[in-house]
N, C-alpha and C positions, 0 to 999 in steps of 0.2 A: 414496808413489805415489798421484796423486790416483783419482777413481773412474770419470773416463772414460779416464786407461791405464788401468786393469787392465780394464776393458768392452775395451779394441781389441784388447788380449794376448788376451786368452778369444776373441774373433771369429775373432785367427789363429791360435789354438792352436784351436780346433774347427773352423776349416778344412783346418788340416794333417790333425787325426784322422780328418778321413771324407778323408781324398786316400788311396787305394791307390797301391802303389809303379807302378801302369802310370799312373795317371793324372798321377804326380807327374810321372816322366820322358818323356811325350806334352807334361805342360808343359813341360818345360823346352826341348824341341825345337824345340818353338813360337817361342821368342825367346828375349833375355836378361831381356827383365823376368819372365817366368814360372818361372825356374831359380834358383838361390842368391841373384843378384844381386834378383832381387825380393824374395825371404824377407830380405833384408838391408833394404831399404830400406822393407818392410811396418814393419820391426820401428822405423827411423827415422821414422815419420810414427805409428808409433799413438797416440803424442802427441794428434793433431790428428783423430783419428779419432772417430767418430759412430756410435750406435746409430741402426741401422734397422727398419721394420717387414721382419720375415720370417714369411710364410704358415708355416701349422703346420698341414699336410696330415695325413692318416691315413697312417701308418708303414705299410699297404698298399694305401692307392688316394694318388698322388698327383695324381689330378686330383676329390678330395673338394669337394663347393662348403663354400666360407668365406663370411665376411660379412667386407666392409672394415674398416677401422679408425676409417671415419668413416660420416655421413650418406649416401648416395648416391643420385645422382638416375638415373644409366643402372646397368642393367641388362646389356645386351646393347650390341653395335656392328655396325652394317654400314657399312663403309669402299667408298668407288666410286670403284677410283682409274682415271682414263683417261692412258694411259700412253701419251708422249711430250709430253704437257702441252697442253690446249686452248688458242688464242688468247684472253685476257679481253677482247680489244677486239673480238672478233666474238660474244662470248656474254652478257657482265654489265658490261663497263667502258665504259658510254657517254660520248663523249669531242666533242662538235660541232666544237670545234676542232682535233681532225684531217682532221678532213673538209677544211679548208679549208686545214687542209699538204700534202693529197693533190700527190705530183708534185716539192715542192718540195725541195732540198737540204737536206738531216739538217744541222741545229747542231752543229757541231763540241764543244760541249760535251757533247752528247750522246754523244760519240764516245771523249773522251778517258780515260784510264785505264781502260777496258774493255777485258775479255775476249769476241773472238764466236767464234762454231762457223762464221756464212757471210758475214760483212760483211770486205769488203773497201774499202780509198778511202772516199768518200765515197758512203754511199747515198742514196736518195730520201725522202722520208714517204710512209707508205702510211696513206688513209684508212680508213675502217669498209667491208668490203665486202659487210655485209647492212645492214639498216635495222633499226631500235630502237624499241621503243615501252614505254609506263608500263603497269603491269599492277597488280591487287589492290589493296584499301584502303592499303598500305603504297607504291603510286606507284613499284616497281622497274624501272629499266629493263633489260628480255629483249630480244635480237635477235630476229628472224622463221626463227632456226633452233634454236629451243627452242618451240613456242607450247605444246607440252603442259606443260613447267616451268614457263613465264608463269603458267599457271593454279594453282600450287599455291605462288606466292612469296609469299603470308602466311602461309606454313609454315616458310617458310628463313629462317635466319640467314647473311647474307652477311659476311664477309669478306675484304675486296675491295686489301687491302695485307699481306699475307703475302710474304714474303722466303726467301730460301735465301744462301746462297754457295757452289753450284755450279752452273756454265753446263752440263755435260754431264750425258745422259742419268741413266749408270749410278750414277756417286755423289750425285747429285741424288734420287734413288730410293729409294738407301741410305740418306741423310738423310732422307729424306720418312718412312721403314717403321720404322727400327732409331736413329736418331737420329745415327747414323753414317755415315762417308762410306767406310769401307773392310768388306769381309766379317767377320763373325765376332761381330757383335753380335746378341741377339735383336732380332724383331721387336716391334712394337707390339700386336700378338695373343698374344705367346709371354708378354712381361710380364705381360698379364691376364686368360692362364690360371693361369701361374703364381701370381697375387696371386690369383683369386677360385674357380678350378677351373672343373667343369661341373657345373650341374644337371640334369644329363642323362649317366648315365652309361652308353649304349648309342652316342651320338654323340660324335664329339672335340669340346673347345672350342672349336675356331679352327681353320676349314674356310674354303678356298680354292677358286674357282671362277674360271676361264681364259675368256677368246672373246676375239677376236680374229684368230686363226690362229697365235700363237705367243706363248713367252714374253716377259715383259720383260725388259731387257737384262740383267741382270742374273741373272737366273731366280730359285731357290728360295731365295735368299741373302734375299730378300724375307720371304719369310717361315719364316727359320730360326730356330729357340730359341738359336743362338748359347751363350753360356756356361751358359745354363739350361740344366737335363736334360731330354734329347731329346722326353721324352714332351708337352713344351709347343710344340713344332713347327709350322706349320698343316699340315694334311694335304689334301693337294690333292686334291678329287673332280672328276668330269665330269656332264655333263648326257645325257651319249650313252653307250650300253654299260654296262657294271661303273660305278657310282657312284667306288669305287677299286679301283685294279690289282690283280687276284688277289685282289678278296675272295669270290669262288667259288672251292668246292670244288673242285679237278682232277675228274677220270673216276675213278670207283672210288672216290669217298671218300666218306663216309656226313658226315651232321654227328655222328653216335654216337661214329662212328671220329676225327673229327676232335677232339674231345671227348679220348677217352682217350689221344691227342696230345698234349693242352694241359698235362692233369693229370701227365701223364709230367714234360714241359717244364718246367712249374710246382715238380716236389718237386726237381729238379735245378737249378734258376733259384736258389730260397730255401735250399739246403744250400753253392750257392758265396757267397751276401749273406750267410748266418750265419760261412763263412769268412773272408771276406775287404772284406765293408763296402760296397763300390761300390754310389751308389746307381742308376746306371745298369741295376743288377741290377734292379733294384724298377719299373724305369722299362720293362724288356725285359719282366719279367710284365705289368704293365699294359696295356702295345700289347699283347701277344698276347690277353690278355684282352678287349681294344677290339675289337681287330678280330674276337674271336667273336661278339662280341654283333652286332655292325654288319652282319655276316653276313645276319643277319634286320631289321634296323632303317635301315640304310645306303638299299638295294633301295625300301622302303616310303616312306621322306621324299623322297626323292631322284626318286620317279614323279610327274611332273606329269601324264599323263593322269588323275589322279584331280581334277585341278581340271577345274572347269564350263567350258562352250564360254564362257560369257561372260568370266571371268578370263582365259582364255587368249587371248580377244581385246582383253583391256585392253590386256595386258602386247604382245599380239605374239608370244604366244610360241606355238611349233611342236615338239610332245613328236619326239621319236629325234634331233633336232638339235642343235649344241652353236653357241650365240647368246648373245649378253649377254642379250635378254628374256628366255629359258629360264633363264639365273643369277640374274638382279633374282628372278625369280619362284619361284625355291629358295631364294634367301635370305629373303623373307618364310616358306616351309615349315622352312625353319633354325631361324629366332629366334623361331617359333610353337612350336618342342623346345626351347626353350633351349638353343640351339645359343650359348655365351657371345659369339664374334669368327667374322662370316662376310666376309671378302674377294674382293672382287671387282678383277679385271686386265683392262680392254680397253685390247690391242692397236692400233694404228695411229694415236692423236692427234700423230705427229711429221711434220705439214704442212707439211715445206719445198716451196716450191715445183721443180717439175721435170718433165721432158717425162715421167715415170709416171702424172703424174696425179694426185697427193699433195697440190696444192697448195689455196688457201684457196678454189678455185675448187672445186675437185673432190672431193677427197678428205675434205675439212674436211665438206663437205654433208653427205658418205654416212654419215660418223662421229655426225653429231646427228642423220640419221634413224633409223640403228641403237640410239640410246640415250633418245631425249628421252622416247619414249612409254614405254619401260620402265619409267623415273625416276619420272617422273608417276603411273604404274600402282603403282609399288612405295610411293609416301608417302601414297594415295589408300587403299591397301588396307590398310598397315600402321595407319593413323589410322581408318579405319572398323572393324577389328578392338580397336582397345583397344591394340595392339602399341605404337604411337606414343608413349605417355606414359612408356613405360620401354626407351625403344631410341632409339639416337643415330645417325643417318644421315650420312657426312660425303659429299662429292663433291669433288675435284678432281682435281688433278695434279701435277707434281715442280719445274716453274716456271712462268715465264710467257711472254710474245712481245711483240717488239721493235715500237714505234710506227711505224718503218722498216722496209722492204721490206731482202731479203738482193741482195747486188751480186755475186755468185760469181765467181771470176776479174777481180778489179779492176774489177768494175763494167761487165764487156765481155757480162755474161747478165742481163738481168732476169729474177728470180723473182718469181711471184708468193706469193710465201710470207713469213715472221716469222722471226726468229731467235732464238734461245735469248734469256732478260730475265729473271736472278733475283731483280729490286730490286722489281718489284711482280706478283702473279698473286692471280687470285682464286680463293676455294672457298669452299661453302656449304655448315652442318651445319641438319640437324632434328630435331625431337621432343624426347626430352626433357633437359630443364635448359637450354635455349639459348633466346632470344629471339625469336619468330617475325614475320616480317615486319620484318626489324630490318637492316641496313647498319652495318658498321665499319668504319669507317677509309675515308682517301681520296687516289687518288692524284694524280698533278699534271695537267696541262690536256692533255696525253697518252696518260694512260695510262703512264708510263713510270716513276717513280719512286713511292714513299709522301710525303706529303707529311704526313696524322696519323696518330696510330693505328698503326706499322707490328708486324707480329705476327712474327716467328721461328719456325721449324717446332719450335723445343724450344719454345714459349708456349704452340702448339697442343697440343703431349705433354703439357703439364702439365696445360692447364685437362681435356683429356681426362680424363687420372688424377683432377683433383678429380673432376668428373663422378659416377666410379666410385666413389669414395668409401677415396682414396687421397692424402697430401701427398706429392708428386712428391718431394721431398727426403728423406723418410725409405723411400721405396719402393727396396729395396736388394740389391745381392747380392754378397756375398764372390767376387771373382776376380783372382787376378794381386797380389794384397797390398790391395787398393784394394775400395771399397764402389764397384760400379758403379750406375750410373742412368741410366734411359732419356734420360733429360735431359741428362747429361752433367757438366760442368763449367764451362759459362760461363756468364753470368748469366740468370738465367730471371725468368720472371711468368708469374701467372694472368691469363687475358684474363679481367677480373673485369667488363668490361661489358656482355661478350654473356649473361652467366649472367640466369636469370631470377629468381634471390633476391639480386642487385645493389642 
């Protein structure tokens, strides 16, 4: 037997030993690959199977901070995702020669073997509907509905040809966060608590922060640990009330009392792990233990009236209120704790056009007035802090928007709105390990397809993972027979030319 079978035998035979018999039979409920017929066919491929890096947390804290397995340039992440996907042609993808298809009938080429969400028949071209100008020593063009991000685009690395293969919302999303397009995968926050922990063990790793007025479509599937143990989850806070739900005391409860609560909890928690193994068990003492600490720590980070009138006018932001400025402006008070993964959800960038009001005309506006000055504010203050050199900023969204206007009802309503486009969209990362004032990739005289350069949302996951100082292939986790990865299974890269040691 050579020596990587017996490395795959020991991976599923020390799988199987920490699987308790509820957790074995919850798997197997799950599906057939999770129940005998997977222990079958684990056992046919460990052949082909691969040693991975697996974190080696403290046997009582499993969110201990680790050191990667490699060099690593970030530190922390704050992810800005605007959720329903911005237009690139009204923000970063300047295009003159739409301007001048304004009106005119969509190329059938453009039309063919595509899936839309609102195009019907034959649509229109829809030109740029703000105006574009060059910004910073690096010559970027910003629309006139960004001008505080103009100002810091020798900071950003754009881009500007990232891909998906999902047209809708939800599993678009799902592939954007967990590399997946169906529920049940961790998130991109969940993977690197798990790989690095916190160095802050009074706050979680991978804190989530909401505006908009509602979830994304999908909701907390976004940011779920998935097959990782619970306690890598992101735990959603607010800007307004309780930081999180019930982490005050009821009436009548002391913190003393609540205390000798925990200790109770805790000798009864650690006598069922010494029975019966679940690490789940380990996972349930450490929330509860998180959340006594956060008790007093949670309240204290989480108060912006402690910032100056003048930061709070950077940002825009207004303390008892829940606003994306107030979140940009907690997430700089996050990752100044070493708060490891701080996420950010606004609400409302799905600008189809329509008599609400949503459309590129209206809705599209309100959406970059509520966010540009935050943005600006948060890579402004994180870079005059010292924060910037070890904190990766990304911005985008889940895809892109269609060069043509949507035809709703066979072309009998004009919108003024975009349609779902997964073949090019842009996003832009900052600070550290990433190229500043830099542009990749480019897409065709449209805007509508990649033409160099095109990136994959797994290329993105990966060169992330280098970043941290992780090889995306060997970052791993026993489930279901299979060494899973945020990556997945089909061919991946490092975008190795936006890196700054390229």
């Amino acid at each position: 037997m050579s020596q990587r079978e017996t490395l795959a035998q020991s991976v599923v035979r020390q799988s199987l030993e920490n699987t308790t018999r509820r957790n074995f039979l919850n798997q197997c409920v799950s599906g057939m690959s999770a129940g005998m017929g997977g222990l079958y066919l684990a056992s046919q491929m460990a052949g082909s199977a691969q040693a991975g890096f697996q974190p080696q947390h403290a046997a009582t804290d499993p969110l201990s901070p680790l050191s990667p397995p490699q060099p690593a340039k970030v530190k922390r992440v704050i992810y800005l995702h605007m959720v329903g996907a911005p237009s690139q042609l009204e923000l970063f993808d300047y295009k003159p020669d739409l301007n001048a298809l304004d009106g005119k009938e969509c190329p059938q080429s453009f039309l063919e073997g595509k899936r839309f969400a609102f195009i019907n028949g034959t649509p229109r071209m829809l030109g740029h509907q703000y105006q574009f100008s060059q910004h910073g020593d690096c010559g970027a063009w910003v629309s006139e509905m960004m001008p505080h991000t103009a100002e810091c685009v020798d900071q950003l690395c754009f881009i500007k040809t990232m891909q998906t293969d999902q047209f809708n919302h939800g599993p678009a999303q799902l592939l954007c966060h967990t590399g997946a397009t169906v529920m049940g995968s961790p998130s991109i926050g969940s993977w690197v608590t798990w790989g690095l922990g916190t160095e802050n063990s009074d706050l979680p790793g991978f804190i989530v922060l909401l505006s908009g007025g509602r979830l994304p479509r999908v909701g907390k599937a976004l940011w779920s640990s998935g097959f990782l143990p619970s306690v890598y989850q992101g735990v959603q806070c607010r800007s307004q009330g309780d930081p999180v739900l019930n982490v005050t005391n009821p009436p009548g409860v002391s913190r003393s009392r609540r205390r000798q609560q925990l200790d109770t909890l805790d000798t009864l928690n650690r006598e069922s792990y010494e029975q019966y193994g679940d690490p789940e068990t380990l996972t349930r003492i450490a929330q509860y233990e998180m959340a006594f600490r956060m008790q007093v720590a949670a309240p204290d980070v989480m108060d912006i009236r402690k910032e100056s009138a003048e930061t709070l006018a950077a940002y825009g932001a207004e303390p008892g209120k829940e606003s994306f400025a107030n979140n940009c402006l907690l997430a700089r008070r996050l990752v100044e704790q070493d708060v490891r993964f701080v996420q950010l959800f606004d609400w409302g960038w799905d600008t189809h056009g329509s008599s609400k009001g949503e459309s590129l005309n209206h809705g599209f506006r309100d959406k970059c007035k509520q966010t540009d000055q935050p943005v600006a504010a948060l890579l402004k203050d994180l870079r005059q802090r010292g924060l910037l050199e070890d904190t990766l900023v990304i911005w985008g969204g889940e895809f892109g928007r269609t060069p043509m206007r949507e035809n709703r009802g066979g072309g009998t309503m004009a919108y003024m709105g975009r349609d779902h486009s997964p073949d090019a969209f842009t996003i832009w990362m900052a600070g550290a390990g990433v190229k500043p004032g830099f542009t990749y990739g480019e897409t065709d005289p449209v805007g509508y397809t990649a033409t160099t350069n095109p990136v994959q949302l797994r290329d993105l996951h990966a060169t992330l993972l280098h970043l941290l100082g992780f090889d995306y292939q060997q970052l791993t986790y026993p489930f279901k027979g299979l060494d899973q990865k945020l990556t997945g299974v089909k061919p991946t890269r490092l975008v190795k030319d936006i890196l700054l040691d390229s």
